[in-house]
C-alpha positions in Angstrom: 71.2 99.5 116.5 74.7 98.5 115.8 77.5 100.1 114.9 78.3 100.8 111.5 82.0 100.0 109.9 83.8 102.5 108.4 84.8 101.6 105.1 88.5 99.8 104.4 89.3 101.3 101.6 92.4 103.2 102.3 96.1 101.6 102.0 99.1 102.6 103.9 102.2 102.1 102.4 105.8 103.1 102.0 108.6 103.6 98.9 111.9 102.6 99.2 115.0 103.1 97.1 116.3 100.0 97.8 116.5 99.3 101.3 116.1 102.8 101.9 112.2 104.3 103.0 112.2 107.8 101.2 108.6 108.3 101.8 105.3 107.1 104.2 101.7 107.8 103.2 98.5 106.8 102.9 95.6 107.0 99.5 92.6 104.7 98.2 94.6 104.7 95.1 97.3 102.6 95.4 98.2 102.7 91.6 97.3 106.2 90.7 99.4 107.5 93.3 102.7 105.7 92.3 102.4 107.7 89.3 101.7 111.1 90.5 105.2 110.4 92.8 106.7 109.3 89.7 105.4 112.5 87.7 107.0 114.5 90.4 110.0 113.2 90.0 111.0 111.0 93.6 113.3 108.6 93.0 112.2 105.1 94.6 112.6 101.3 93.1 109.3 99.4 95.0 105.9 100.7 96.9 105.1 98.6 99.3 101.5 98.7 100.3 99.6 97.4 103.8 95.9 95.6 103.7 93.6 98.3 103.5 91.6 99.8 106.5 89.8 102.9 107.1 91.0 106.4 106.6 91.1 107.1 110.3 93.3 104.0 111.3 95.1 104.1 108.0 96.3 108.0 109.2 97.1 106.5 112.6 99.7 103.9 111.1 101.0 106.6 108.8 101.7 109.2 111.5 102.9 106.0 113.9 105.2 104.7 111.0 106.8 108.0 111.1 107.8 108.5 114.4 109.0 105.4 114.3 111.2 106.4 111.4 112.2 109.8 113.0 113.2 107.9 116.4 116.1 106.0 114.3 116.9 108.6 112.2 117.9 111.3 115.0 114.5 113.2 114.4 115.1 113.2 110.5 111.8 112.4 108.1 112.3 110.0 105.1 113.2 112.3 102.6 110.3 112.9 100.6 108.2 113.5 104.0 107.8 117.1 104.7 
């Protein structure tokens, strides 16, 4: 029986205030979840989102994408990132 495909139906993606990545994350709602970061008041000017994949590789790339960031930031997260 073959393997079934997990669903792609989560996006990666990133805001930036300006050239400047304040945040990394991951949600199926691309647009709903602009607002809620709006709502709580981060300060960003774009969301740039990936092609969506699964939740499992999407949380890959997220927690990838931020030790990436924390390597060239002397172990600092982008600043909405806990």
């Amino acid at each position: 029986m073959p393997k079934k495909r997990a669903k792609r139906d989560t996006y990666p993606y990133v805001l930036k205030d300006g050239r400047e990545v304040v945040y990394i994350g991951i949600t199926k709602d691309p647009e709903r979840r602009e607002e809620e970061h709006k709502n709580e008041g981060k300060r960003f000017t774009k969301m740039v989102t990936e092609y969506p994949c699964s939740e499992r590789t999407a949380r890959k790339s997220e927690q990838k994408r931020i030790r990436s960031y924390e390597r060239s930031h002397k172990g600092k997260k982008p600043r909405y990132n806990d």
